[in-house]
N, C-alpha and C positions, 0 to 999 in steps of 0.2 A: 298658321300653326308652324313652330320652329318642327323643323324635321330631324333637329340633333334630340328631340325630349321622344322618336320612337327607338322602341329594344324588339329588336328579331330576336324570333328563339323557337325552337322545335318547342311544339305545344304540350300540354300539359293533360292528363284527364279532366282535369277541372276546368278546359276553354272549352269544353265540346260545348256547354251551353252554350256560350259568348259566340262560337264559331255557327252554331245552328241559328241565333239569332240574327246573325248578321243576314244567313240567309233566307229566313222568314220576311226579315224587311226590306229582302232587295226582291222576293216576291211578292210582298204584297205591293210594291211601288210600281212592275210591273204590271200585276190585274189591275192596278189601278190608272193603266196611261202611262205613270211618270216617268218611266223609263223602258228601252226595250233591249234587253238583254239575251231573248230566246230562250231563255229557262221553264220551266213548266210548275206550279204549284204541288208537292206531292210528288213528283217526278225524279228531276235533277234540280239543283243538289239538295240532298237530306239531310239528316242528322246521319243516319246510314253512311253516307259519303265520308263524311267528317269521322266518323267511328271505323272507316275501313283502311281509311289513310293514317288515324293515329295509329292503329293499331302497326302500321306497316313503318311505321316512324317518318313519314313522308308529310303530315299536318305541320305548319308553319302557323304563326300569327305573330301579328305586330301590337305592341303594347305602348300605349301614352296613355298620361295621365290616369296609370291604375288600372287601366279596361282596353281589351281586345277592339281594337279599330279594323282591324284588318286581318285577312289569313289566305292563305295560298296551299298549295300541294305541289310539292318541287322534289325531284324523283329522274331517274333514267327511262322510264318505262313510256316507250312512243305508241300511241293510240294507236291501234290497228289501221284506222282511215291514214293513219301517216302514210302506211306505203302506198299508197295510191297518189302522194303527191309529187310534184315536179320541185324539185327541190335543187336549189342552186350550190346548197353546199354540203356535198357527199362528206359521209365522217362515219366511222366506226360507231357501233352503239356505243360503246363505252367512250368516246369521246361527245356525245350529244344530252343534253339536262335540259328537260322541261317543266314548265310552270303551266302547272293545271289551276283550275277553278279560284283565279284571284276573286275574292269580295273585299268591298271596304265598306266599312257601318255606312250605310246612306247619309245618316246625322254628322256624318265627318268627311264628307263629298268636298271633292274640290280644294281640299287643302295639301295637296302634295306627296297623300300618302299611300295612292298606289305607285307612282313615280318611286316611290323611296325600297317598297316592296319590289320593284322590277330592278332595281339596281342591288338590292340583298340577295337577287336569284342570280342575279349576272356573278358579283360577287363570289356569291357561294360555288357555281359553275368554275371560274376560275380555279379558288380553293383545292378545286375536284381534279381539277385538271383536262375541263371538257375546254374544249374549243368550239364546240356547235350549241347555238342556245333555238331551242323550238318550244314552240305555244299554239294554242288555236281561241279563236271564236267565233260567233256565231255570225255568218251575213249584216245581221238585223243590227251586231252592237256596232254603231256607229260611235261612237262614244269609247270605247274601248280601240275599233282600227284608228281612231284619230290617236290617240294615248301611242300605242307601239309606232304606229308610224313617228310618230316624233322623238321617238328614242332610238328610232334607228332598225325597228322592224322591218322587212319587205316579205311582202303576202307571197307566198310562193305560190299559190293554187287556194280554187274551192274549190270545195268536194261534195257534189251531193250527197247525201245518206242519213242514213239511222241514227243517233247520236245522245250516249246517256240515256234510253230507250226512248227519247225525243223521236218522232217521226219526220220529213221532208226537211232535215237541217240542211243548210248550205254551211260547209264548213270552211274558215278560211285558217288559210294554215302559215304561219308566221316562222320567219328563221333569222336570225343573226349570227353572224360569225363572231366570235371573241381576238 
């Protein structure tokens, strides 16, 4: 997939389907084996999720070919479990911009387009004038630490806890400097 044919854009009322679906299919992929991402069916993330971020103007999605591939939540607001991390690069909140809850359509896996989404957060960070970029997930996504580490993430800490009312998460918590 060309990565010049995806459009960032603050989402619309009308992706919460597209954006809920994404993440029905990145759990039924999980109960089904195919992937492990740590998420829970009915749990984390919901439609709920996606309708409390649009509402916050904080829902992102990425569009090709006419249809929501992709969406994120990219916002200032650092998870509580943040402060528990050892973190390498101290920054005012108002200089630090996180990227929550990346999904990409499972049907469009592997073609470059959460890469493209992590560089529209980096991006938009810039834009903002943060300097500190922070994310988390879970122990288990192997597949997502291999992704940040190759952009340039360093895991600053797990964190044992609670998480999206997820129970025994190991949370790993990611920081780049800009």
């Amino acid at each position: 997939m060309n990565t010049k044919t995806l459009t960032f854009r603050r989402a619309a009322a009308s992706d919460l389907d597209a954006v809920t679906a994404i993440y029905d299919k990145i759990h039924a992929q999980e109960d089904a084996g195919r992937v492990t991402i740590g998420w829970v069916t009915g749990v984390y993330p919901t439609r709920l999720d996606a309708e409390l971020a649009f509402g916050r103007n904080d829902l992102y999605v990425c569009e090709t070919e006419g249809r929501v591939a992709a969406s994120g939540i990219l916002n200032q607001k650092q998870v509580d479990v943040y402060a528990e991390g050892r973190w390498a690069y101290e920054a005012e909140e108002s200089a630090v911009f996180v990227l929550h809850t990346l999904t990409v359509d499972p049907a469009l896996s592997g073609r470059g387009i959460g890469r493209a989404f992590v560089q529209f957060y980096e991006d938009t960070a810039r834009e903002l004038g943060c300097t500190v970029l922070r994310m988390d997930t879970n122990e288990k996504n192997a597949a997502a630490r291999r992704l940040y580490a190759q952009l340039g993430y360093r895991e600053a800490d797990i964190v044992p806890c609670a998480f999206n009312s997820i129970p025994n998460v190991r949370l790993v918590l990611l920081e780049k400097q800009l």
